[in-house]
N, C-alpha and C positions, 0 to 999 in steps of 0.2 A: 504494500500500500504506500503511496503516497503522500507525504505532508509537507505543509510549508512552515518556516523556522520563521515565524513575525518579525524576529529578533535582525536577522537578517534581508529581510524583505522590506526594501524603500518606499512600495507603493507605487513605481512608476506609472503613470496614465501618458500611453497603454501600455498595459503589460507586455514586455516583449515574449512571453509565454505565450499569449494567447493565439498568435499566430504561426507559433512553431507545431501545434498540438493538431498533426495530421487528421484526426478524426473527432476533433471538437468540443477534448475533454476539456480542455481550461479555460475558465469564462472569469471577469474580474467582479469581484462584489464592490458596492456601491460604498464599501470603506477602502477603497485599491486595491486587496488581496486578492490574489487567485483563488480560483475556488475549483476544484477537482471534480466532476461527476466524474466518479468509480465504474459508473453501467459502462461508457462509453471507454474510460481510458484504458489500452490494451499493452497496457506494461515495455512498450518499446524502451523503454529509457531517457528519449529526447527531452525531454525537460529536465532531466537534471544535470545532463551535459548542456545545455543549452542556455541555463540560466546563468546570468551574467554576476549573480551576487551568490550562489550556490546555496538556494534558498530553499529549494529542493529537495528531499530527501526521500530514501526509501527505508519503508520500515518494517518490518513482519508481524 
């Protein structure tokens, strides 16, 4: 599973995740954060190589 680290997460508008996310898992909530829908996101990786603050994490 995926989670993001607040701590490290700037909040940029836009997120530069959200347009990395091939099949549409990361949408930005209305306080800046990424927000992960799970149904959708198919564990590729791309976001956590992707993310420019390594905000990203995987976790079991």
């Amino acid at each position: 599973m995926l989670v993001v680290d607040r701590k490290k997460c700037p909040r940029y508008r836009p997120c530069p995740l959200v347009s990395v996310s091939p099949e549409g898992a990361i949408s930005q909530g209305v306080d800046g954060y990424p927000i992960i829908d799970y149904k959708l996101c198919i564990n590729c990786g791309m976001r956590i190589k992707r993310c420019p603050f390594r905000a990203i994490k995987q976790v079991n």
